[in-house]
C-alpha positions as CSV (number, residue, x, y, z in Angstrom):
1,X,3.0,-5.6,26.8
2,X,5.0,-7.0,24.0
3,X,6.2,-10.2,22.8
4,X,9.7,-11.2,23.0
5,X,11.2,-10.0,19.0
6,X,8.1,-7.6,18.6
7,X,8.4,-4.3,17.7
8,X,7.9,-1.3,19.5
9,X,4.7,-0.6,19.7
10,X,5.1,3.2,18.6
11,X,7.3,1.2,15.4
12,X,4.4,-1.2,14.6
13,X,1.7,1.8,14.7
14,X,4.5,4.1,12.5
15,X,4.5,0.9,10.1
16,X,0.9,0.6,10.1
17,X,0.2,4.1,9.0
18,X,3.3,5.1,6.7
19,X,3.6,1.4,5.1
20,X,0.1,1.3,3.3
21,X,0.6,4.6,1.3
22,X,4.0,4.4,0.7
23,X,3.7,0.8,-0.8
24,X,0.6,2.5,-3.0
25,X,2.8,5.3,-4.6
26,X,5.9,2.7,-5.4
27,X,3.0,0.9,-7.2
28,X,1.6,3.4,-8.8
29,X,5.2,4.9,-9.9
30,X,5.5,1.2,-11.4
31,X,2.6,1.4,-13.3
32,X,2.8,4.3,-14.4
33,X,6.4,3.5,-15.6
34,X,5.1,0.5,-17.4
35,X,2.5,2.0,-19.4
36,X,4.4,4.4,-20.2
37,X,6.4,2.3,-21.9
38,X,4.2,-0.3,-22.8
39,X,2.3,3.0,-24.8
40,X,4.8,4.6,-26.3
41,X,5.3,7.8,-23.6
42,X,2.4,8.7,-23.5
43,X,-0.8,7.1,-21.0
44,X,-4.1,7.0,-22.3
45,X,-6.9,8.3,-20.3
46,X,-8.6,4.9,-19.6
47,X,-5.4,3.5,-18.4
48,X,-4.9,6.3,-16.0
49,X,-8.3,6.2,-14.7
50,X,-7.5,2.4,-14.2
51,X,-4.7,3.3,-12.6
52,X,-6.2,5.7,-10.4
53,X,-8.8,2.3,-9.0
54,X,-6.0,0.0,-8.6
55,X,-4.0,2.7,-6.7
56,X,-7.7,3.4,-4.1
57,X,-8.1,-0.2,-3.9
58,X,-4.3,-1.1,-3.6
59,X,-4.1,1.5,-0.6
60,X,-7.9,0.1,1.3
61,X,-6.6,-3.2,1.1
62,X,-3.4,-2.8,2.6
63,X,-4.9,-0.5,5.0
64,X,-7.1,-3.9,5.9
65,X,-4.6,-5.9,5.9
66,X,-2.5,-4.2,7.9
67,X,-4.6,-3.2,11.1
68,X,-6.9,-6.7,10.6
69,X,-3.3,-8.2,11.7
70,X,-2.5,-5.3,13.9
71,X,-6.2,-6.3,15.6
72,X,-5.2,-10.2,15.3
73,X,-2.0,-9.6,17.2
74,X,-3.4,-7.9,20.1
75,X,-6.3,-10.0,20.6
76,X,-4.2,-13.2,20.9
């Protein structure tokens, strides 16, 4: 059962899973892209390792953040 305006629910779970990681890579593109510039071309290695946590963390929170409100939504 849905509400009235909602989503599929095949649509919500296709957002749930695709939306996280794609929102990670645009983010990490962006970074990359900045620091790049930022740097003069070229990346050092601590910034790319820093890079690499944001991107791990970036992707774990929205994961979260995603299915906690999937979770909410369904419970209520």
């Amino acid at each position: 059962m849905s509400r009235p305006g909602a989503a599929p629910l095949w649509e919500q779970l296709a957002i749930g899973v695709l939306g996280p990681p794609i929102m990670a890579i645009l983010f990490r593109f962006m970074a990359r892209g900045w620091a790049m510039t930022v740097q003069g071309g070229t990346v050092s290695e601590k910034t790319q390792k820093r890079q690499r946590i944001e991107f791990w963390g970036m992707l774990i929170s929205m994961y979260l953040l995603v299915w906690g409100m999937f979770i909410y939504a369904w419970l209520t």
